[in-house]
C-alpha distance (Angstrom), angle and dihedral (degrees) to the residues before:
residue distance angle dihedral
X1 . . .
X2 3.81 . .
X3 3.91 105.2 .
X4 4.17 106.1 -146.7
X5 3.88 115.4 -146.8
X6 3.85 114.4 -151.0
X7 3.60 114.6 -136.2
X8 3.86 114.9 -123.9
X9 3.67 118.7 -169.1
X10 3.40 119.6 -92.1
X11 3.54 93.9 -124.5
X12 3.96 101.7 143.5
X13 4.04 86.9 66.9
X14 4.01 84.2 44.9
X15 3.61 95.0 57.0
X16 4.03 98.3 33.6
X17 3.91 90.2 58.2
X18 4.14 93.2 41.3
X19 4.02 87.7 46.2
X20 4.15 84.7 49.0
X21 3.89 89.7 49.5
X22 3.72 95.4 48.2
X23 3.60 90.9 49.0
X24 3.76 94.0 48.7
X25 3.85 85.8 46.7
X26 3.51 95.5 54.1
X27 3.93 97.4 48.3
X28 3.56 85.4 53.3
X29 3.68 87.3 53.3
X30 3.90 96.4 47.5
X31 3.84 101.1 50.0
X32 4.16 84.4 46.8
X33 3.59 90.7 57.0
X34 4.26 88.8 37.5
X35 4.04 88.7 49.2
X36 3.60 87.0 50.3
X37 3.66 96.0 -117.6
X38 3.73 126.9 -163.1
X39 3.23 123.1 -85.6
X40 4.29 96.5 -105.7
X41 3.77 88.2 50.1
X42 3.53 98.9 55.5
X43 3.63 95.7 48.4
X44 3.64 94.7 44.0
X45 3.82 83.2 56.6
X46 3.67 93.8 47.2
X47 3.77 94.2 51.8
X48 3.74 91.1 55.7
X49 4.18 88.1 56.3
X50 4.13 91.0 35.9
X51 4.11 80.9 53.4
X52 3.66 93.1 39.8
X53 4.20 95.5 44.5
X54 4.43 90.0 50.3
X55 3.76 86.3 43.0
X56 3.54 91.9 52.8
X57 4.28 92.9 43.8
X58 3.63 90.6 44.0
X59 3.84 88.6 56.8
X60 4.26 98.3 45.8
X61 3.94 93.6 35.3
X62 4.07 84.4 89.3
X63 3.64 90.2 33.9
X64 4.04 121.9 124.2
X65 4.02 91.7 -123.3
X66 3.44 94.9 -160.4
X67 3.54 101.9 121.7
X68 4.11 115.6 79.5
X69 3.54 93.2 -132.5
X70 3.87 94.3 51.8
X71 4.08 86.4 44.8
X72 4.23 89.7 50.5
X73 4.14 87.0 47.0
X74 3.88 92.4 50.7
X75 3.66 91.0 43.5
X76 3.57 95.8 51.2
X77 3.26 94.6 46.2
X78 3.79 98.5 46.7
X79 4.24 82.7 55.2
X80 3.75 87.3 53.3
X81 3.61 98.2 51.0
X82 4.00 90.7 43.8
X83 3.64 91.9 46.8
X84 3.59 100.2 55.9
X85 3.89 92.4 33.9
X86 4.00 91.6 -116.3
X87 3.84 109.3 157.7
């Protein structure tokens, strides 16, 4: 009897290297805005995390939230975007 394995989507490596990425983004961001960057820099850097932020809601919008560390991430990051305006 040949036992058949469904494939599930590796999403936990998905979201562990986007979470990294954002993270990395938005230290880049901070010491920017702590060096007193100019003006370009910072907002180049703040694209990258506004890009990074939507991709990351686009991706959970769909999303079975039923986890409480996949509800704190979503909430978070629905604060973030309404905090800085980001749609």
């Amino acid at each position: 009897m040949r036992i058949e394995h469904s494939k599930k989507p590796t999403k936990p490596r998905f979201w562990c290297n986007q979470t990294m990425d954002l993270q990395v983004s938005l230290e880049g961001l901070r010491q920017k805005i702590n060096n007193q960057a100019g003006r370009e820099d910072v907002v180049v850097a703040f694209d990258g995390v506004d890009k990074q932020v939507s991709t990351i809601l686009s991706d959970i919008s769909g999303m079975d939230l039923s986890t409480a560390g996949l509800r704190l991430a979503a909430r978070k990051l629905r604060s973030a975007e309404a905090a800085f305006g980001v749609s």
